[in-house]
N, C-alpha and C positions, 0 to 999 in steps of 0.2 A: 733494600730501599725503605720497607716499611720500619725497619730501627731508627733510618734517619728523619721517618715523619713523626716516627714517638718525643725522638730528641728534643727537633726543631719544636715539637708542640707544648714539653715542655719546659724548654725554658720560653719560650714564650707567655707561657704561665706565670712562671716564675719572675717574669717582668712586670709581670701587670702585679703580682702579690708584693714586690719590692715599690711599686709606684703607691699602692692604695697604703701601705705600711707607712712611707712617706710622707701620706696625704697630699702630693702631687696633683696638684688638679689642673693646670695648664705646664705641657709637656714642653721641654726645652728641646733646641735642637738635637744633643747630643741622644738626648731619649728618643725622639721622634727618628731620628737616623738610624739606632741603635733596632725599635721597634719594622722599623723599614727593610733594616737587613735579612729580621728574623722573618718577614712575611713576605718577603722577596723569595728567601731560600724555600719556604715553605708552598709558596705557589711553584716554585721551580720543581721540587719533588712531584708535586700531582700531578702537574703536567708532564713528568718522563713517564711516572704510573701507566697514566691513562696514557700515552703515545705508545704503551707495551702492549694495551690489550687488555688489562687489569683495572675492572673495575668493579672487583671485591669488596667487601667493606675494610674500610680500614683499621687501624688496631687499635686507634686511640678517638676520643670524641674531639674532633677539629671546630665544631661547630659552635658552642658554646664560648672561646675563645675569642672568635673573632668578631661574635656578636658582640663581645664587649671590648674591643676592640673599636668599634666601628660606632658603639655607643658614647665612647670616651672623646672619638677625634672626627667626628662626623664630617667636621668641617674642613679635615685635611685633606686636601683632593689624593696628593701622593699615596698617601696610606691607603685611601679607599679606592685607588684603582686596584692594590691589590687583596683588598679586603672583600671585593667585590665577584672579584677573579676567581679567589680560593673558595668564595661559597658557590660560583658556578661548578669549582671541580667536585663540590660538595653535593650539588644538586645530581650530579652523574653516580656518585658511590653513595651515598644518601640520599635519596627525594625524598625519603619522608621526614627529613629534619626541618621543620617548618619555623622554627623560630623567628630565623635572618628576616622574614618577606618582605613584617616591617620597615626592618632598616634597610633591605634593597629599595626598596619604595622611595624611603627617606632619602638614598643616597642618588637617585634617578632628580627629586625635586634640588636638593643645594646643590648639585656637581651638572645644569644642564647642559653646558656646552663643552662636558669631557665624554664624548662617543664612548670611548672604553667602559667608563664605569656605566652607561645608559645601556652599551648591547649587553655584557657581563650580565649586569643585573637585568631586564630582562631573559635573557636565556635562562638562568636562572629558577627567576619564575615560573619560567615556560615548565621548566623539567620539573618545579613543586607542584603544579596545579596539576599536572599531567597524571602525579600520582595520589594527589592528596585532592580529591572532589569532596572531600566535605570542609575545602579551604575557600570556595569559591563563594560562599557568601559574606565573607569576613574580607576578600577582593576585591569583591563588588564594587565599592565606594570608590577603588581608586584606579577606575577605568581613566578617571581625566588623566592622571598620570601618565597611563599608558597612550592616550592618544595625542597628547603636549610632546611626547617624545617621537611620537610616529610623524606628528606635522615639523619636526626639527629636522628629524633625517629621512627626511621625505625619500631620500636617493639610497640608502644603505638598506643593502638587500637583507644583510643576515638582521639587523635589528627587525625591521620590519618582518619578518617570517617568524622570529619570537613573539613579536608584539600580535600579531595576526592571529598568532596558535593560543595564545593566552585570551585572546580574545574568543576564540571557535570555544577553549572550555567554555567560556562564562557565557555566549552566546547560547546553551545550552542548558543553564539556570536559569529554570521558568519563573522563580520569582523576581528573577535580572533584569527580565527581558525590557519589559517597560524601560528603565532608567537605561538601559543599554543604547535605548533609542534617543532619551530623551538628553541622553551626554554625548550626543554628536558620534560616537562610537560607528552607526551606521554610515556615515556619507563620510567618517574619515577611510573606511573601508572602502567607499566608490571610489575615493579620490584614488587611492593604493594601487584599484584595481586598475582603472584610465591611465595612472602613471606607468605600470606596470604588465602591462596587457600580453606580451610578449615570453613574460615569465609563468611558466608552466605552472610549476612547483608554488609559488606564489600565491600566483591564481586558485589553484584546487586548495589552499589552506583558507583563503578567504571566502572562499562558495562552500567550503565545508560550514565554516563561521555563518555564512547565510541560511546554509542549509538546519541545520541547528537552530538558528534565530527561531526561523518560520516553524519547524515542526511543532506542530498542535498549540501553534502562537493561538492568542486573541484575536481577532477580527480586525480589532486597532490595530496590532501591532501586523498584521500581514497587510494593512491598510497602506501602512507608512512605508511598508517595503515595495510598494509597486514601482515607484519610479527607478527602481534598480533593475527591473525585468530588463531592459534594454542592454546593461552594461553585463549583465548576466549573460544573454543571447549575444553579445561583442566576443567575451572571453571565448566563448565555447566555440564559435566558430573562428577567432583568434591561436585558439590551441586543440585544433579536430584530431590530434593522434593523443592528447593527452588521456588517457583512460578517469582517470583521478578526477580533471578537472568537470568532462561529460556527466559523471555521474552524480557529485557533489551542482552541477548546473541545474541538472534535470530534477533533483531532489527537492532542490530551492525551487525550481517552476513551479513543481507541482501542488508544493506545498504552499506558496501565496497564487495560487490561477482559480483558486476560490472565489477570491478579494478582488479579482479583479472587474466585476459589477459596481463597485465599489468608484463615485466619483472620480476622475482623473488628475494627478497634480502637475500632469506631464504637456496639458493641452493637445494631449491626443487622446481618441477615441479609446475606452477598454478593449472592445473589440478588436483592434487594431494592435491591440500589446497581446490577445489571448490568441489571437491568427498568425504574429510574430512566432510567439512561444511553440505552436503546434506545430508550426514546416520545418521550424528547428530542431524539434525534437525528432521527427519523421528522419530528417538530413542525419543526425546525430547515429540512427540506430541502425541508415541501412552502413558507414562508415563502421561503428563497431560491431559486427555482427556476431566475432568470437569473445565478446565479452558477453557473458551471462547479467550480471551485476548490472551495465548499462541497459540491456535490454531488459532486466525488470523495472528498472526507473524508469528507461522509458513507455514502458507498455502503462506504466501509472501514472505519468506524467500527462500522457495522453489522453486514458479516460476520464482524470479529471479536470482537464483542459476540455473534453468535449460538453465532460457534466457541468461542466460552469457556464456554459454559453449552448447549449441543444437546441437553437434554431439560428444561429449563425451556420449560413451556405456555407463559406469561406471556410468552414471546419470539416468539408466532407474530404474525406481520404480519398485520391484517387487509387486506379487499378497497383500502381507503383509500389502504394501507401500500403493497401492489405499485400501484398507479397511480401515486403518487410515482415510484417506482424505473423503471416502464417507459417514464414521462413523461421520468424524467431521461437514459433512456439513449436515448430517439427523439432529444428536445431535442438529445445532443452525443453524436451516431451518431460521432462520429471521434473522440473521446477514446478512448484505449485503456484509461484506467484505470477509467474509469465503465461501460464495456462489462463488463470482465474482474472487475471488483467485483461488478457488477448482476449477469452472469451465476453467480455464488459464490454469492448470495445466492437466487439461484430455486433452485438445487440443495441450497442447505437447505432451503429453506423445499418441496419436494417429496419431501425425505430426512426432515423430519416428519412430514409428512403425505400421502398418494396423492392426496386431496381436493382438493390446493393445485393439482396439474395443470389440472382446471377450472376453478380460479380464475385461474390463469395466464391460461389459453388466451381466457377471456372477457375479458381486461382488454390484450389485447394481446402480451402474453407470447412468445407463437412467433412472432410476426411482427420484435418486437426480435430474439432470439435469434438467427436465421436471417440478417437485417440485420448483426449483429455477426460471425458466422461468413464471410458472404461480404467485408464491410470489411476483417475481420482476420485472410485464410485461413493466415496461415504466427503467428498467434502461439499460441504451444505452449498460455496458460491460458483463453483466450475457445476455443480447440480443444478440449481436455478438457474444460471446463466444460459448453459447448454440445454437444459430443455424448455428453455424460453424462446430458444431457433428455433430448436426443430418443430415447435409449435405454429412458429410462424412459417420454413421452410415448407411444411406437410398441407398447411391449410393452401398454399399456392396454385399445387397445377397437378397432376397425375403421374408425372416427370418426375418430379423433386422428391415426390412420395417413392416411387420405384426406385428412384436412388438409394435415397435413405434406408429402403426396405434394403436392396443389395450387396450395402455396406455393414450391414448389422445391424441397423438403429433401432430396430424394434426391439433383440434383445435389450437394447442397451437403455431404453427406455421402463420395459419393465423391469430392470435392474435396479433404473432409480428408483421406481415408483417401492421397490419392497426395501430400498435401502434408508430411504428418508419416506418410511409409512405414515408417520405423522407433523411431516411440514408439507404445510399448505399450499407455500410457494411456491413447492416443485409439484406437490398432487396437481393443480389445479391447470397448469400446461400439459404436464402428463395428462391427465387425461384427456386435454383437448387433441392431444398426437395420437391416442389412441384411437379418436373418435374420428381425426382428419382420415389415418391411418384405413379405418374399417368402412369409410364410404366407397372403397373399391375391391369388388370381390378377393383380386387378384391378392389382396394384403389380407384377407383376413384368416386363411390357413397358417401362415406365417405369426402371426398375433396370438393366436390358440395354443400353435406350441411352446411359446413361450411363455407360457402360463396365465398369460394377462387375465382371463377370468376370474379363478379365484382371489388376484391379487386386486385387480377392479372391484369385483363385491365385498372385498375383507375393507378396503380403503374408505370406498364408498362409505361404509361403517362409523369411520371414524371422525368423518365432516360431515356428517347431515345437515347441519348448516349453513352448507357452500352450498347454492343453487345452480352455480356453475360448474361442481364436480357431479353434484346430483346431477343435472344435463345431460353432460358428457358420457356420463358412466352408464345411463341408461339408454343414449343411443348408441355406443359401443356395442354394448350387451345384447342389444336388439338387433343389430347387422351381425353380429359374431351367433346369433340366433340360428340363421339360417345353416349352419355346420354343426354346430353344439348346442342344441333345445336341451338338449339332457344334460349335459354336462352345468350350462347355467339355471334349469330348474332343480338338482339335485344341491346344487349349492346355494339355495336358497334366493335365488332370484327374483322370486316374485316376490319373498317379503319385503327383500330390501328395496324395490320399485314401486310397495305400497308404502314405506316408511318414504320413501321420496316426496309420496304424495301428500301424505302427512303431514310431513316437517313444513312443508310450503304452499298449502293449499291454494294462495291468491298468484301462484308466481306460472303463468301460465306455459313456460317452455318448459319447467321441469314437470309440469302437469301432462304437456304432449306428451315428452320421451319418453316418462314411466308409460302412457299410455301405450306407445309404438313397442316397447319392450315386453309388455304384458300382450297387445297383440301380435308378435314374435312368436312368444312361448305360448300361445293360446293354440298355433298347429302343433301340439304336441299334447297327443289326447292326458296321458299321466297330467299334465301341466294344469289346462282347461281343466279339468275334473276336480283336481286341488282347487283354482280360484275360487270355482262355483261352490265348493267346503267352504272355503276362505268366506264364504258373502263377498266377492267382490263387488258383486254387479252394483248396488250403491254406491262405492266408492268412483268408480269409474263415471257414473249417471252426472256426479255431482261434480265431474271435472274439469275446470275451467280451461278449456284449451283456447290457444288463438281463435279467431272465427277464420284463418283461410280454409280455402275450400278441404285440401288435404289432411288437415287437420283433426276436421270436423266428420269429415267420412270414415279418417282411424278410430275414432273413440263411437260411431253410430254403428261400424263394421264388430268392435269389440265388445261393444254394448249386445248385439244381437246374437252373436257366437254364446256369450252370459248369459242371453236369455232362452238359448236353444231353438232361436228361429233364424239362426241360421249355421252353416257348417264350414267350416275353413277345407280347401281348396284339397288337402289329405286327408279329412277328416274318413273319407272310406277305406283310403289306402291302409290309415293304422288301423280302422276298425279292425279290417280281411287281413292281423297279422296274427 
């Protein structure tokens, strides 16, 4: 077969070289009939080709040919239906012959009302851009093209699924985007998708094209896509088993539910399109629950649907909602991005509400989170995220903390804290779990063996400037006191409780805790002995603590032990050792 496309191609050649020899410049019929047979038989050949399976390159260059071809007789419809034809078989065994495009273009504007040469030449396209993206700025221009043709054959499926995919590239060149909007390209898409609501296949090409649109658009251009959210939320609940079309839906959500603060063109409320968007997406994910893929779109969809509006009621998940999300992130414990989304999304939904903690906790909640911390201990957002609960989780009730203790969480806590030693964002909860953690005796043997001390005092180190890790870390130190004096005075404890006091002389809580922490290790005769070396007792005189009562009796009790007029409560017991 492939002899008979060398043949056909060149005497094809050879016709065009006997015409320009000639100088022939309008074709008579006998030529025109003559050139008709040779590009009849030659469409015939590609088409058995490709109907075999065969879509090798072929043996001789077809493309160069017909572009001039098509160049000579533009205006023949006969000829260029099958001129059109043969560069669609062309686009299958070559897309990266990019020549034609033009004159597919050309031949879509003279030839409108011949279907054949419009879907041809789309299709086409479709299969040049698919493979040639650095064609799509030089395309750009002639979106009207393509969407004069889409409002022609508003009802032809296959034209319109070219035209749509050739659209999804270009929707996807962010220097496009603007003019994509501004040539009506988006609401011929709405129209396609309300004509066509019922087509799966269709659908998910065209929410791909949205999806694309919107990814990391301008503000304008997610602005101008808001009035589609609805038609977007029609499809997807229009085609619930379609995998394709949910995920390309949810993609697009999430990516314009930014924008939607963003005045309304819809005369409805944003809230009211951002509260649509959310139950949909919830319905969407508990329906695919073996797809991975949908449940990362969704879990993103989600928290940026909640981060766009954080005090809409209307956006609180109920019991239903977190079983979904804890279901989807047991399901795919090694996804990073279902972990790290799921985890975003319990930190709001507990940043709404303190109540959601208990519904967390009953529905599985700390057991994922915990699960995800240990899978993913060096990744900085499942870090911050998770030990942003468990800071709030521990500070709660006595409960929550013996859970947490039960489950692991204290390893898992000083895991982060040595895994990310110097981000702030996770020391600074970290240490508030420590501190929640050590207000009950019962946690704080458990805290010890897991090293927390040295890793508290090495941290502490590294942000003397946080007054809130300084805080934390010195009333830790000072409950974990009561077990290990020695353990935290040999690791230098006191110094770094006078560097506390140092760095922040005016800041009075971190002025108490060094103080509560120095009067910790003050029963521990080694310790007391050192300070009074040290000169503490100034440092301490001059410490601005709160004026409550407790406060102020720590640092008079500590001041006095400094001054040796008075003796901490062992001080005989370690004498008589």
């Amino acid at each position: 077969m492939d002899k008979q496309i060398v043949s056909c191609v060149n005497k094809l050649e050879k016709e065009q070289r006997d015409l320009k020899a000639k100088k022939i410049e309008v074709l008579g019929v006998r030529d025109i009939n003559r050139q008709y047979e040779l590009l009849s038989h030659l469409r015939a050949l590609l088409q058995e080709r490709l109907d075999r399976g065969d879509v090798s390159e072929l043996p001789v260059s077809v493309g160069p040919s017909i572009v001039e071809v098509i160049r000579q007789n533009s205006k023949k419809e006969q000829l260029m239906e099958e001129c059109t034809c043969i560069l669609y078989f062309l686009s299958i065994f070559d897309p990266h012959f990019k020549k034609g495009v033009a004159r597919l273009f050309k031949s879509i504007q003279d030839h409108p009302g011949n279907d054949s040469i419009q879907k041809a030449s789309l299709a086409a396209i479709r299969n040049i851009v698919a493979a040639n993206r650095d064609s799509l700025p030089r395309i750009s221009p002639s979106i009207p093209v393509i969407l004069d043709s889409m409002e022609r054959y508003s009802e032809n499926v296959d034209l319109l699924s070219s035209a749509s995919e050739i659209l999804e590239n270009l929707a996807s060149h962010t220097p496009s985007k603007a003019f994509f909007i501004e040539s009506g390209a988006l609401e011929q898409l709405k129209t396609t998708m309300r004509t066509h609501m019922h087509l799966g296949p269709l659908q998910a090409t065209i929410l791909r094209a949205l999806s694309n649109l919107s990814f990391q658009a301008s503000v304008d251009v997610r602005s101008d896509m808001l009035p589609i959210i609805s038609v977007v939320i029609a499809s997807m609940r229009e085609n619930p088993r379609d995998a394709k079309v949910q995920m390309y839906g949810l993609c697009t959500l999430q990516n314009i539910s930014s924008a939607t603060a963003v005045a309304n063109p819809m005369h409805r409320g944003p809230e009211e399109l951002v509260v649509d968007n959310f139950h949909t997406i919830l319905s969407i994910m508990k329906v695919h629950v073996e797809d991975a893929g949908i449940q990362e779109e969704g879990m993103k969809a989600l928290y940026k649907t909640m981060e766009s509006a954080p005090d809409n009621r209307d956006l609180m998940i109920d019991e239903d909602g977190v079983v979904t999300i804890v279901d989807a992130m047991t399901r795919y414990s090694h996804e990073l991005e279902i972990q790290s989304q799921g985890l975003a999304i319990m930190l709001a939904l507990v940043t709404q509400n303190a109540d959601n903690h208990e519904l967390l906790f009953s529905t599985g909640g700390l057991d994922v989170l915990l699960a995800a911390l240990i899978t993913f201990p060096v990744n900085v957002s499942v870090s911050t995220y998770g030990i942003q609960i468990l800071k709030d989780f521990t500070r709660l009730s006595l409960d929550f903390q013996r859970a947490v203790s039960a489950k692991g969480g204290i390893g898992v806590i000083v895991t982060a804290m040595k895994k990310h030693a110097y981000n702030e964002d996770i020391q600074d909860p970290a240490f508030a779990c420590m501190r929640n953690l050590c207000l009950h005796q019962d946690n704080r043997e458990a805290v010890k063996k897991e090293g927390a001390i040295t890793v508290a005092l090495t941290n502490m180190t590294h942000f003397k400037a946080n007054p809130a890790i300084q805080a934390y870390g010195c009333d830790s130190l000072g409950r974990l006191a009561t077990i290990a004096m020695e353990d935290i005075f040999c690791n230098h404890g006191i110094e770094v409780a006078l560097e506390s006091m140092s760095e922040h002389p005016s800041h009075a809580g971190v002025q108490d805790r060094a103080c509560f922490l120095l009067l910790a290790l003050s029963e521990h005769r080694p310790a007391l002995k050192h300070m009074k070396e040290y000169n503490v007792l100034p440092i301490v005189q001059g410490a601005r603590v709160p004026p409550k009562e407790q406060a102020q009796e720590r640092k008079s009790t500590l001041v006095g032990r400094l001054e040796g007029m008075d003796r901490p409560s062992l001080w005989g017991a370690l004498s008589r050792k």
